[in-house]
N, C-alpha and C positions, 0 to 999 in steps of 0.2 A: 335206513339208507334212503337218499333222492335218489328217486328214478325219474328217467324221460324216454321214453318210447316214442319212437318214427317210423312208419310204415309206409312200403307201397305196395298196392295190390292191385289184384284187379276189382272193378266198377261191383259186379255180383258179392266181394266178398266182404267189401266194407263195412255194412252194415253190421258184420255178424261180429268182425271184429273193434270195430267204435264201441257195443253194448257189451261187451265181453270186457276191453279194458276202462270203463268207465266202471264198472264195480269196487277198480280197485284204484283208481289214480282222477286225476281232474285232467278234463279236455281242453285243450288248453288256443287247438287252432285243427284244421283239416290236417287229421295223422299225426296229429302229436297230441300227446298226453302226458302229465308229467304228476309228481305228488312222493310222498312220502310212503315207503311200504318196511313191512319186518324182512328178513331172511324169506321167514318159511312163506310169506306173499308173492316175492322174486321167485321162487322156487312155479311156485303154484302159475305165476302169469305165464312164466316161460311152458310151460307144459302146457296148458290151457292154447296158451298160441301155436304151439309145436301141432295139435290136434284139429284147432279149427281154420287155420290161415290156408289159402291155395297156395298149389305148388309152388306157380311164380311169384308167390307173394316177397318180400325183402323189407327186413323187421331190424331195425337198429337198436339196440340197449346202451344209454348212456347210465352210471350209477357212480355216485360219490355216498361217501360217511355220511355227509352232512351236508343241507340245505342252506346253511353258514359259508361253506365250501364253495359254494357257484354265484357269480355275479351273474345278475341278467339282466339287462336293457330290452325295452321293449318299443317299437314303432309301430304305431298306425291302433286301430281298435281291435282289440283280441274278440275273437267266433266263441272261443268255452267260455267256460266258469273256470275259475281257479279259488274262488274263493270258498272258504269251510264254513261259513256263517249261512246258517239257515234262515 
């Protein structure tokens, strides 16, 4: 499945969570990260975030089948990497 994850947190929790989901998706701008993951990797972020995110933290989950699925248009110069080429 694509995922795209959006977050907002507070200032202190950032950090923990930008290295938490950069394991598993590509960063893609400030609190967004997006990428391809299985089931059982969905399963895995959402718990991992449930665990390390602050209370007031507010976590968005976008998810489609398929990367085929989602048009995306982009403006200005992207902050992440999106790209898989080493």
């Amino acid at each position: 499945m694509y995922l795209i994850i959006v977050y907002d947190t507070e200032k202190n929790n950032c950090v923990k969570l930008h290295k938490l989901l950069k394991r598993f998706l590509n960063w893609n701008q400030n609190s967004v990260f997006e990428g391809n993951v299985t089931e059982a990797q969905y399963v895995e972020i959402r718990t991992l975030l449930e665990e390390k995110r602050a209370a007031e933290s507010f976590i968005t989950f976008y998810a489609i089948d398929s990367a085929k699925l989602l048009k995306k248009e982009e403006l200005g110069q992207s902050r992440g990497n999106t790209s898989n080429i080493l």
